[in-house]
LUMTORVO-700436 format. One record per residue (C-alpha): residue in one letter; x, y negated, z negated. Coordinates in Angstrom, 1 decimal, always signed. Layout:
<recs>
residu:a&u:X&v:Y&w:Z
...
</recs>
This chain:
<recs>
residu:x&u:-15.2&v:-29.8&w:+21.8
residu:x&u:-11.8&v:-29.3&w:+23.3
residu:x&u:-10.9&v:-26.2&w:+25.0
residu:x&u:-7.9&v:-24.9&w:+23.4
residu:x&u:-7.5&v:-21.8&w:+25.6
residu:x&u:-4.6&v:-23.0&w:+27.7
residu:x&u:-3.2&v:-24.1&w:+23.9
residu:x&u:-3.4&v:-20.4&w:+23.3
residu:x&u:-1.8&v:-19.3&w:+26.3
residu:x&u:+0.9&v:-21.5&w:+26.1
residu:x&u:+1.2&v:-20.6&w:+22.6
residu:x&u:+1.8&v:-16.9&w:+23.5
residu:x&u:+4.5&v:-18.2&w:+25.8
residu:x&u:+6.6&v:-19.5&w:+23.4
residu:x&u:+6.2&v:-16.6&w:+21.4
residu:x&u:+7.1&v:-14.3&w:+24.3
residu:x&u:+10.2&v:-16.6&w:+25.3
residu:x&u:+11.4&v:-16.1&w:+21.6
residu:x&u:+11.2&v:-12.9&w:+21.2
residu:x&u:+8.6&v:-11.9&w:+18.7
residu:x&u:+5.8&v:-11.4&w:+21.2
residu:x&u:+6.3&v:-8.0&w:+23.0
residu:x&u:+3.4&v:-5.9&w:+23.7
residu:x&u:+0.0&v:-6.9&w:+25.6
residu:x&u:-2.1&v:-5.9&w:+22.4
residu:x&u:-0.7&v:-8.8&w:+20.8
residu:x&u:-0.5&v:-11.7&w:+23.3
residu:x&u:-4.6&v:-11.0&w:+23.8
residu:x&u:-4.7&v:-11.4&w:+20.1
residu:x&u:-3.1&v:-14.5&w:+20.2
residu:x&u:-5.0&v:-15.7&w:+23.7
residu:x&u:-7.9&v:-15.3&w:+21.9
residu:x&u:-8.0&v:-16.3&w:+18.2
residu:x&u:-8.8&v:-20.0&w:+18.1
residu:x&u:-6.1&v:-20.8&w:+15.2
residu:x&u:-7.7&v:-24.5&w:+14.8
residu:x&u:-11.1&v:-22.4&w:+12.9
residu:x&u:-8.8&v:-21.5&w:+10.4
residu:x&u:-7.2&v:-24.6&w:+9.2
residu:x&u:-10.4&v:-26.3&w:+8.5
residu:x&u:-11.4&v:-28.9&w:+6.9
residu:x&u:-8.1&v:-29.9&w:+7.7
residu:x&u:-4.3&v:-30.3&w:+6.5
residu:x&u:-1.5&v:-32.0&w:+5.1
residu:x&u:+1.2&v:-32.8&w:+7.2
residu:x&u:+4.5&v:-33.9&w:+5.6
residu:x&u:+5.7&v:-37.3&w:+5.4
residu:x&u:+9.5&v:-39.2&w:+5.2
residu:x&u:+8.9&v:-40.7&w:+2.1
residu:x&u:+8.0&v:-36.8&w:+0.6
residu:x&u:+4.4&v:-37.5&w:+0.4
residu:x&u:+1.5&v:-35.7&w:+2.3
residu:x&u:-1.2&v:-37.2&w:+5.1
residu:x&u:-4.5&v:-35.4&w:+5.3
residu:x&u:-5.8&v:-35.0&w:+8.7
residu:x&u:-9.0&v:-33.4&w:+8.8
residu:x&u:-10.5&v:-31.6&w:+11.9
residu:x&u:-13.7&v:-33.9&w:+11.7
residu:x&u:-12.1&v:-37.0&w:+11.5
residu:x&u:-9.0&v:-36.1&w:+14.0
residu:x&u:-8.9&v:-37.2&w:+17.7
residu:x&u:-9.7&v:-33.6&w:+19.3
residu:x&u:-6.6&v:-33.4&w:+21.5
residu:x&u:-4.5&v:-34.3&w:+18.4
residu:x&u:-6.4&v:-32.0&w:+16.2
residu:x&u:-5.4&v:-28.9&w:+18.8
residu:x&u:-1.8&v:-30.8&w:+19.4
residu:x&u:-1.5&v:-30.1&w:+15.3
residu:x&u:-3.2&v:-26.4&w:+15.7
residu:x&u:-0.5&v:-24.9&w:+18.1
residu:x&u:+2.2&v:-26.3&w:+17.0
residu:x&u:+5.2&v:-24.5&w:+16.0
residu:x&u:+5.4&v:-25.3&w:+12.4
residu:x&u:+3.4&v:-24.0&w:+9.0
residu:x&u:+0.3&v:-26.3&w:+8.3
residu:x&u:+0.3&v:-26.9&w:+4.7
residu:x&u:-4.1&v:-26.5&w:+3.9
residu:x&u:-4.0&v:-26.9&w:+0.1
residu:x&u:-2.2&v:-28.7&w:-2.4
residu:x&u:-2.0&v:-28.0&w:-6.4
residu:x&u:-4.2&v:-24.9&w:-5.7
residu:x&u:-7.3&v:-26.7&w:-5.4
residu:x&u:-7.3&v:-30.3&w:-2.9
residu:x&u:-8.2&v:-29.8&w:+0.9
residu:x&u:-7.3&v:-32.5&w:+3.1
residu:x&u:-10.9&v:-33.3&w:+3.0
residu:x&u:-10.5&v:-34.8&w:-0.3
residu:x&u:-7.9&v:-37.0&w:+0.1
residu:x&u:-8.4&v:-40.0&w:+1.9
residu:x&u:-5.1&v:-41.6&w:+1.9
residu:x&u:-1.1&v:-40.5&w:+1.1
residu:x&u:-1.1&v:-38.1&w:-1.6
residu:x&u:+1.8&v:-36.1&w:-3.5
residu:x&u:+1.6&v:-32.6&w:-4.2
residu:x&u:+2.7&v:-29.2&w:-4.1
residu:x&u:+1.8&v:-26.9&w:-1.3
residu:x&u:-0.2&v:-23.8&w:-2.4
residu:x&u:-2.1&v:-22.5&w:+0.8
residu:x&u:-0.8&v:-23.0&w:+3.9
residu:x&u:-1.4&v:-21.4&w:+7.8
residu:x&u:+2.7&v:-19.9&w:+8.6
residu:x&u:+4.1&v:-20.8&w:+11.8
residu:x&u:+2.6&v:-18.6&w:+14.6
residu:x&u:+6.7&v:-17.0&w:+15.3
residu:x&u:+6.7&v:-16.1&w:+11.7
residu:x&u:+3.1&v:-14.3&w:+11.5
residu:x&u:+3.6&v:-12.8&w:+14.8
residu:x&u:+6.8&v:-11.5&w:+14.0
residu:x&u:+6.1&v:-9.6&w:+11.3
residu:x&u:+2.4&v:-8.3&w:+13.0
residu:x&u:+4.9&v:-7.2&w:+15.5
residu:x&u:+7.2&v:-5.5&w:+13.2
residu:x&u:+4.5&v:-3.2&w:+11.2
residu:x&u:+4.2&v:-1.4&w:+14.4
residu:x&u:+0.3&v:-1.0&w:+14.0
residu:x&u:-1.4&v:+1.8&w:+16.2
residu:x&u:-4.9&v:+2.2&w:+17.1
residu:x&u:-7.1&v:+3.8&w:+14.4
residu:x&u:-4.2&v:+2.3&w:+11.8
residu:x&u:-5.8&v:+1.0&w:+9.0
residu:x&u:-4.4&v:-2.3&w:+7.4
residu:x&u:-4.7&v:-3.7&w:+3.9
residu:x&u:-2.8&v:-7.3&w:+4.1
residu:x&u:-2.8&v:-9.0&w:+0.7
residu:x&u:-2.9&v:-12.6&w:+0.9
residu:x&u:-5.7&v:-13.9&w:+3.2
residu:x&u:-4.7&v:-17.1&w:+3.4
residu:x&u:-6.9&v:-19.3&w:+6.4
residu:x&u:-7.9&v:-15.7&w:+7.7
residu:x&u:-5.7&v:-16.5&w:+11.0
residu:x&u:-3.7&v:-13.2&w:+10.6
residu:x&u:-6.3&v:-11.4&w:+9.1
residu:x&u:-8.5&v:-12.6&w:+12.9
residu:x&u:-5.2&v:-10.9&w:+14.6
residu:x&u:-5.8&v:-7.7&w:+12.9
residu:x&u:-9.2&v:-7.7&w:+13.8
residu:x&u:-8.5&v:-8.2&w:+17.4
residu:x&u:-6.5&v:-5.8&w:+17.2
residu:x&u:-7.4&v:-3.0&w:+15.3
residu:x&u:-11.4&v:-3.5&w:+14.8
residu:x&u:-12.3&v:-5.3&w:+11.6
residu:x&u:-13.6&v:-2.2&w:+10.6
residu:x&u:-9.7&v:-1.3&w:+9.9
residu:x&u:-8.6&v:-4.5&w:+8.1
residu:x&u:-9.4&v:-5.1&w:+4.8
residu:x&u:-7.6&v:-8.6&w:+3.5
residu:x&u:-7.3&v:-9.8&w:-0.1
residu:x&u:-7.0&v:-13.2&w:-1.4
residu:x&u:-7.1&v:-13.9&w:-5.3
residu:x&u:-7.8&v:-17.9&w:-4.5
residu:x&u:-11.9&v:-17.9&w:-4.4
residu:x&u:-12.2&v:-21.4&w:-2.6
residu:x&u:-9.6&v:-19.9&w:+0.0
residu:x&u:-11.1&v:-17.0&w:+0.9
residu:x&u:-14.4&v:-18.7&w:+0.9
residu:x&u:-12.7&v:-20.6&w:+3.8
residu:x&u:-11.2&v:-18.0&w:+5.6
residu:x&u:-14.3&v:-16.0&w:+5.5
residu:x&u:-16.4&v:-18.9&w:+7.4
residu:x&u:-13.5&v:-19.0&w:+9.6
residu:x&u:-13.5&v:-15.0&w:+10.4
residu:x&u:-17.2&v:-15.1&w:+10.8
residu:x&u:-17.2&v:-18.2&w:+13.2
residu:x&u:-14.5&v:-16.4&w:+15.1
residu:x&u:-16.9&v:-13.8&w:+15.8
residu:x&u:-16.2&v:-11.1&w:+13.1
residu:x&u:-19.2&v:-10.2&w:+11.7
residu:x&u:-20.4&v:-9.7&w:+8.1
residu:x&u:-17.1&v:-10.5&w:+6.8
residu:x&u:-17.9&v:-11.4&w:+2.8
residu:x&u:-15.8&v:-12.3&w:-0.3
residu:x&u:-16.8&v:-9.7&w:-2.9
residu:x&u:-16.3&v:-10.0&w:-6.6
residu:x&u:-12.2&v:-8.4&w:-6.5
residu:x&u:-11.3&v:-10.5&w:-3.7
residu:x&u:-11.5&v:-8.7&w:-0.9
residu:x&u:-12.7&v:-9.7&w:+2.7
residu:x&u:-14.2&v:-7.7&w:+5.3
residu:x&u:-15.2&v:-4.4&w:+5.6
residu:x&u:-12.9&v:-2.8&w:+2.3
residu:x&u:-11.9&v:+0.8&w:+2.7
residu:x&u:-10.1&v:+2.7&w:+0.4
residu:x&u:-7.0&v:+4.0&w:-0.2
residu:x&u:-4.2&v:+5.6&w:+1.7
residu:x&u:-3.8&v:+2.8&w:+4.1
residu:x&u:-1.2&v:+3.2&w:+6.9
residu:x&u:+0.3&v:-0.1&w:+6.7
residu:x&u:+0.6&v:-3.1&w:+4.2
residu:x&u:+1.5&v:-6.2&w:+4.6
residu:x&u:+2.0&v:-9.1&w:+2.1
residu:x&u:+2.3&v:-12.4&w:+3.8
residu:x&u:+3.0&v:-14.2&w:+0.2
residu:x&u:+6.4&v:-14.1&w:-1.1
residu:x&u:+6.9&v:-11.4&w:-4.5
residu:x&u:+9.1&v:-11.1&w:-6.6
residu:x&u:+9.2&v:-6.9&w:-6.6
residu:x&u:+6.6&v:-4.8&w:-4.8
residu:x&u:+4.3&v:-3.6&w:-6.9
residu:x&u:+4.2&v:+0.2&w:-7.6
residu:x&u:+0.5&v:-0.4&w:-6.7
residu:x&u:+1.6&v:-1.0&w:-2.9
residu:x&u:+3.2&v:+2.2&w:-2.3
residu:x&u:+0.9&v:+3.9&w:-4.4
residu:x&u:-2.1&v:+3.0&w:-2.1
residu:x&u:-0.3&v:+3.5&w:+1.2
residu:x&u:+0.2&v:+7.0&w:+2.9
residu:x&u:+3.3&v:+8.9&w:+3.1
residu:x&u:+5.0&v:+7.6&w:+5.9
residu:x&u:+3.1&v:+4.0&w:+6.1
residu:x&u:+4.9&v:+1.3&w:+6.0
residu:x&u:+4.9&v:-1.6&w:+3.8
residu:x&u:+6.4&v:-5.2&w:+5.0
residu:x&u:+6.8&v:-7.6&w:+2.0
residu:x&u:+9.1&v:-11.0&w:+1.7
residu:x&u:+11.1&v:-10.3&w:-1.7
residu:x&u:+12.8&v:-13.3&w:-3.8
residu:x&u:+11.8&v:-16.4&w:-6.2
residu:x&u:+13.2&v:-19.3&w:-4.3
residu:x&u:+11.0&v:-21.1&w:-1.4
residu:x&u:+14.0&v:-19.9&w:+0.6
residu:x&u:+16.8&v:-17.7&w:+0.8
residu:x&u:+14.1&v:-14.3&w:+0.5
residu:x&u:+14.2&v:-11.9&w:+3.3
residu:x&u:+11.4&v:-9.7&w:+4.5
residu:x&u:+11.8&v:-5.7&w:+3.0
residu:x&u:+10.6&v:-3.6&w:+5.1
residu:x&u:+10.3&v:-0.1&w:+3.8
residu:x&u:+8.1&v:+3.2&w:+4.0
residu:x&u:+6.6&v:+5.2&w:+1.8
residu:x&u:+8.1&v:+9.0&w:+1.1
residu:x&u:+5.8&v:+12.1&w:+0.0
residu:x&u:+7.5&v:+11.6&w:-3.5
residu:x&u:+5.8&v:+8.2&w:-4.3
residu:x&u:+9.0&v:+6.3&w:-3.5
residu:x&u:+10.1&v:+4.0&w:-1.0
residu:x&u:+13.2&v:+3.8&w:+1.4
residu:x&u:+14.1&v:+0.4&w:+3.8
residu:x&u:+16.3&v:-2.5&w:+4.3
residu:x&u:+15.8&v:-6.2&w:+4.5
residu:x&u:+15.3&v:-6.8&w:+8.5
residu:x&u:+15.7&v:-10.6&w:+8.3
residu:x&u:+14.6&v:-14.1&w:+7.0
residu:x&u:+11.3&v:-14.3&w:+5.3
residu:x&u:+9.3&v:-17.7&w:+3.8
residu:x&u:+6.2&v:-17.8&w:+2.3
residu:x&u:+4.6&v:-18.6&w:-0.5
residu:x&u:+4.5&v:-17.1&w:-3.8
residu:x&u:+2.0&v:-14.7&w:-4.9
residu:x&u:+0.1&v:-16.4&w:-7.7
residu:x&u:+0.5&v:-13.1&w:-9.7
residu:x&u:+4.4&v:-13.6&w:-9.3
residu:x&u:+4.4&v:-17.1&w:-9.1
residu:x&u:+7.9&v:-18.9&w:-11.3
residu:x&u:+7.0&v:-21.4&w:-13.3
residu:x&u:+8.8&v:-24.4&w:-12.5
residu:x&u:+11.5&v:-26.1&w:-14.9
residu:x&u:+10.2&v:-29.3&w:-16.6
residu:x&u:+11.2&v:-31.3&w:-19.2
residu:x&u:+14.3&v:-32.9&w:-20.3
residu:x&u:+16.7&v:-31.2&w:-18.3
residu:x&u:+20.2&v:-32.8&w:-20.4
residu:x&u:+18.4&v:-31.4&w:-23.7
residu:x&u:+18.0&v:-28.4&w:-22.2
residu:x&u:+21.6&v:-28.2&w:-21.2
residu:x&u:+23.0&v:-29.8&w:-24.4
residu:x&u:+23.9&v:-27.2&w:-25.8
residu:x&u:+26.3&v:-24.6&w:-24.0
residu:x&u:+28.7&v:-21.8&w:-24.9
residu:x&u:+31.5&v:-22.1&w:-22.1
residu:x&u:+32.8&v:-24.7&w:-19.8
residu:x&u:+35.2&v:-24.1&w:-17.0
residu:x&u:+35.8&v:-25.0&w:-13.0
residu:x&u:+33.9&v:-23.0&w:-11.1
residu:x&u:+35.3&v:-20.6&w:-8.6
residu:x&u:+32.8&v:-20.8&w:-6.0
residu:x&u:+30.8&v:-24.5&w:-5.1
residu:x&u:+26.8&v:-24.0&w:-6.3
residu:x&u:+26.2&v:-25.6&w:-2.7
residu:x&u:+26.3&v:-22.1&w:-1.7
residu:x&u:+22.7&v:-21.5&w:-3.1
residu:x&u:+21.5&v:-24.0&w:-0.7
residu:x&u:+22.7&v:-21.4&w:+2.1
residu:x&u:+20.2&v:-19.1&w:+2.9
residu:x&u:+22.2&v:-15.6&w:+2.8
residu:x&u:+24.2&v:-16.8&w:+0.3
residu:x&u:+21.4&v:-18.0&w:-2.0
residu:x&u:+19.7&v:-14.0&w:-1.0
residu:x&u:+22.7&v:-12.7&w:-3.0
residu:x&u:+22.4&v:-15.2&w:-5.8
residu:x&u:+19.1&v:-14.3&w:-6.0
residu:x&u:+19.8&v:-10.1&w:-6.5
residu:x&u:+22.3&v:-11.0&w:-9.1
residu:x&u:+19.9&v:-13.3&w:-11.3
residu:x&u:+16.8&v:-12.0&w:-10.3
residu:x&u:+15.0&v:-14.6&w:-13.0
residu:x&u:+16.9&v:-17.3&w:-11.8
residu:x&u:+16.2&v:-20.4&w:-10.7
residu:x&u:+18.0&v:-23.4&w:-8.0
residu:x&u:+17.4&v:-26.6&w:-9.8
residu:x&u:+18.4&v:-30.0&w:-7.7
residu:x&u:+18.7&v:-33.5&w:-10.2
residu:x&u:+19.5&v:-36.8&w:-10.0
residu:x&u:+21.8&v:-38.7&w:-12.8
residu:x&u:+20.4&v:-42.3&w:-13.8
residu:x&u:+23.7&v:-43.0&w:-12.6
residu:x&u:+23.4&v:-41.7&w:-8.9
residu:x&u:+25.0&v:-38.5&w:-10.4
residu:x&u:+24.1&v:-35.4&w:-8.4
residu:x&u:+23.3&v:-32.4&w:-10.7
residu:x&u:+22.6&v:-28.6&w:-9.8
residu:x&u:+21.8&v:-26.2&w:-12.1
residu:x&u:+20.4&v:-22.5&w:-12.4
residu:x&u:+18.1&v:-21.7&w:-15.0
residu:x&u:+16.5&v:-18.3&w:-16.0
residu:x&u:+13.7&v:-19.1&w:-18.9
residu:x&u:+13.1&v:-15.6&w:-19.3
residu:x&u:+16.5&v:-15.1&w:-20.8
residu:x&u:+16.7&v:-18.5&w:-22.1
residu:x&u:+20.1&v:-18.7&w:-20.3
residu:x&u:+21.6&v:-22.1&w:-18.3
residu:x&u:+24.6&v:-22.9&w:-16.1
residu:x&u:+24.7&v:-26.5&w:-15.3
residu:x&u:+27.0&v:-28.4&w:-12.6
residu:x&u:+28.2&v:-31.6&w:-12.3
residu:x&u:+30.8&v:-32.5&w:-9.6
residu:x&u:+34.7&v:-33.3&w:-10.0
residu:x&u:+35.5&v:-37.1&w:-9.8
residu:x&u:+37.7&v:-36.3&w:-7.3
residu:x&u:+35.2&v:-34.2&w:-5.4
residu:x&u:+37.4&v:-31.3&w:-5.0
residu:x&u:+35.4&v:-28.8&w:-7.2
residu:x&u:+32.6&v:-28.6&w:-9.7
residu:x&u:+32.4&v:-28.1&w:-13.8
residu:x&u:+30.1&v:-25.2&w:-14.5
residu:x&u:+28.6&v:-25.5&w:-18.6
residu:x&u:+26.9&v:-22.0&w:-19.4
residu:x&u:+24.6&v:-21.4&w:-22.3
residu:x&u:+22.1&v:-18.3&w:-23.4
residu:x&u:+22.9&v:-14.9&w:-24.0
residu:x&u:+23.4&v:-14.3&w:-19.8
residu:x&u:+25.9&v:-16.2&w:-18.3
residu:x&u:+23.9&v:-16.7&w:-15.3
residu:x&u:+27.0&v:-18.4&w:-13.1
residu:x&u:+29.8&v:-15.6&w:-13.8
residu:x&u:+26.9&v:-13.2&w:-12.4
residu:x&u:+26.3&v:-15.3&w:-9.5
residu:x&u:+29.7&v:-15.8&w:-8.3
residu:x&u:+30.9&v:-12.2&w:-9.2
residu:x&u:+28.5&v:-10.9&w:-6.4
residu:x&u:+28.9&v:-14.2&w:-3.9
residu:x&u:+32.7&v:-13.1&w:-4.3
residu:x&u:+32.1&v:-9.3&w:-3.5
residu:x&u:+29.7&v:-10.3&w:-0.3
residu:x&u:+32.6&v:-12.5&w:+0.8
residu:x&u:+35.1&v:-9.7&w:+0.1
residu:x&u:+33.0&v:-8.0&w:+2.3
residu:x&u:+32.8&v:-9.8&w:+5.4
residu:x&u:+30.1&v:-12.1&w:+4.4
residu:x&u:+27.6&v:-9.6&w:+6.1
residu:x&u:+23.9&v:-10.8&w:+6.6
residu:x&u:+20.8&v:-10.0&w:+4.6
residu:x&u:+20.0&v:-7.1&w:+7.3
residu:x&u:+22.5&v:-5.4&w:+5.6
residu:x&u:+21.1&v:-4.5&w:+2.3
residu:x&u:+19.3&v:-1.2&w:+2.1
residu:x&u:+16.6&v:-1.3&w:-0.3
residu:x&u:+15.0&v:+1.8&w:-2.5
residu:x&u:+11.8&v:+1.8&w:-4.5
residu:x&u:+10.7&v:+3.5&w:-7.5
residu:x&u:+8.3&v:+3.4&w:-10.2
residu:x&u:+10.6&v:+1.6&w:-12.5
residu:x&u:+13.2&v:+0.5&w:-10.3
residu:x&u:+14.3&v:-1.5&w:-7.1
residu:x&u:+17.7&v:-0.7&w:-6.1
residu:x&u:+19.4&v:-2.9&w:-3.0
residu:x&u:+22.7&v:-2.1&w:-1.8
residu:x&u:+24.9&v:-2.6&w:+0.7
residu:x&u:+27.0&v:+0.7&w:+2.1
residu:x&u:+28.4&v:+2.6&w:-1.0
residu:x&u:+30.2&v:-0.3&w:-2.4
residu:x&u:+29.6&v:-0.3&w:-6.2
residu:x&u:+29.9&v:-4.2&w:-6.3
residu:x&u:+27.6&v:-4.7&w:-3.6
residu:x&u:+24.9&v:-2.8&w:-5.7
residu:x&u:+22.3&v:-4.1&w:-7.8
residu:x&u:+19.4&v:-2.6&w:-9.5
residu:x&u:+16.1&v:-4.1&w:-10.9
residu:x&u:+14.1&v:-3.0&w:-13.5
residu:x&u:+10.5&v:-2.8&w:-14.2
residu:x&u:+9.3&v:-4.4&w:-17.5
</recs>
């Protein structure tokens, strides 16, 4: 077996040298988790031609198998929520649906929940178990209590935890790992992407914990809310940067299929659009979009003719905008159907952020209720956008 403890040291370098690795507690964690337990039986690593190659940590030259475990990118495990690496001997399609996040991107937000010692942690979304061994370094398994709704996942990650050396870790019938306690916890953290944070959240984490969530519906442009919890059962924050992971399966968007020109056929308005629909392929840019048309979604196409065609849908509100480029590639037609029109929304708050500066996600201030999320920016009435409940 290869010894991948100078693979974790210089690991925790990298992470020190960006900036997302600052206190002692944390490089030990990282000096001693062996992150190559947790991606067994193996992964999927990403291909030119958009296709997926297993490599499984039986079949993989050892010093390539630990090359793959400490590098600096997220290791997709699962595909179409149920095929490991294992079970796929050659180039296979698919779409990711458990992976191991890049060890700047984990780190960085275990950094930012500012744990102390006796803190107890309830992170939903287990994953491989790699974070949740973190914790546990950290903060005593006895304190961590991880949930993972996936059973074949958290099978996994519980092998993983115990071969790792945390004892009598067990998936019970809710989906919880560990040692569960209950209720207040001092911090949570979600390390799948939602769409809101549920009321549930704050409800089961003490006045003045702190909850650390990735908010948005895209598989980018969502930023990581970071907010804590008031006596009142409310929540105060701000975005503090770029987030990606996953959905939760609970929140999951269905993704748009069918005939996308019959579900365009049929629109209420045409007009040149103000604003180029490239600008959802920015990250800030597509954050905004995104608190405008909560429901929305970024869909890329290709003509028969070579034609590229973007659209947002929102199927919830059965609403449409549709884009197809100028000839004279100036500018882009925007068709608009349903009773939202999805693109006048869009580019009424991309034109206040502009009017503003452009400022970054960091900027938006974030409030919590029951029924409600409220993000703003400053006390500008156009830079304010609400989000109720059903």
């Amino acid at each position: 077996m290869t010894d991948t403890a100078p693979a974790r040291r210089a690991l925790a370098d990298r992470l020190e040298k960006a900036g997302v690795l600052t206190t002692p507690c944390w490089r030990a964690a990282v000096e001693a988790v062996p992150r190559e337990l947790f991606l067994k039986p193996g992964v999927f690593l990403p291909t030119d031609d958009g296709r997926w190659r297993p490599v499984t940590a039986a079949g993989a030259d050892p010093v390539e198998w630990a090359e793959i475990a400490y590098s600096d990118q997220t290791l997709t495990t699962q595909l179409d929520g149920h095929r490991t690496a294992d079970q796929a001997p050659s180039l296979v399609t698919g779409v990711p649906t458990s992976s191991s996040t890049t060890p700047v991107t984990v780190l960085g937000m275990i950094e930012e929940l500012d744990v102390q010692d006796g803190h107890q942690v309830l992170e939903i979304g287990t994953g491989t178990g790699y974070s949740s061994a973190l914790l546990c370094h950290r903060l005593g398994e006895d304190n961590v209590t991880t949930v993972e709704v996936d059973p074949h996942v958290a099978a996994r990650a519980d092998t993983a935890l115990e071969t790792a050396g945390f004892s009598t870790w067990s998936v019970t019938g809710d989906g919880l790992l560990g040692h569960p306690r209950r209720a207040p916890y001092d911090r949570t953290i979600a390390t799948c992407a939602v769409r809101r944070i549920p009321h549930t959240w704050i409800r089961q984490t003490r006045p003045g914990g702190i909850i650390l969530a990735t908010l948005g519906t895209w598989p980018y442009g969502t930023g990581l809310a970071k907010v804590t919890v008031t006596e009142n059962g409310t929540a105060e924050g701000r975005i503090t940067g770029r987030a990606s992971f996953m959905q939760a399966r609970s929140q999951a968007t269905v993704p748009v299929a069918g005939d996308l020109s019959a579900r365009t056929a049929y629109a209420d308005s045409e007009r040149t659009a103000k604003l180029s629909p490239l600008m959802l392929e920015e990250w800030t840019s597509a954050f905004f979009a995104q608190l405008a048309a909560p429901g929305a979604q970024f869909v890329r196409a290709t003509a028969v003719d070579g034609t590229r065609l973007l659209y947002v849908f929102d199927s919830g509100h059965e609403s449409f905008a549709a884009f197809t480029a100028d000839r004279n590639g100036d500018g882009w037609t925007v068709r608009q159907g349903g009773p939202v029109a999805l693109w006048d929304d869009i580019e009424q708050a991309l034109t206040a952020w502009q009017d503003a500066g452009s400022p970054d996600i960091t900027a938006v201030q974030l409030h919590i209720t029951d029924r409600t999320h409220t993000y703003k920016i400053g006390d500008n009435p156009a830079l304010r956008w609400e989000h109720r409940l059903v």
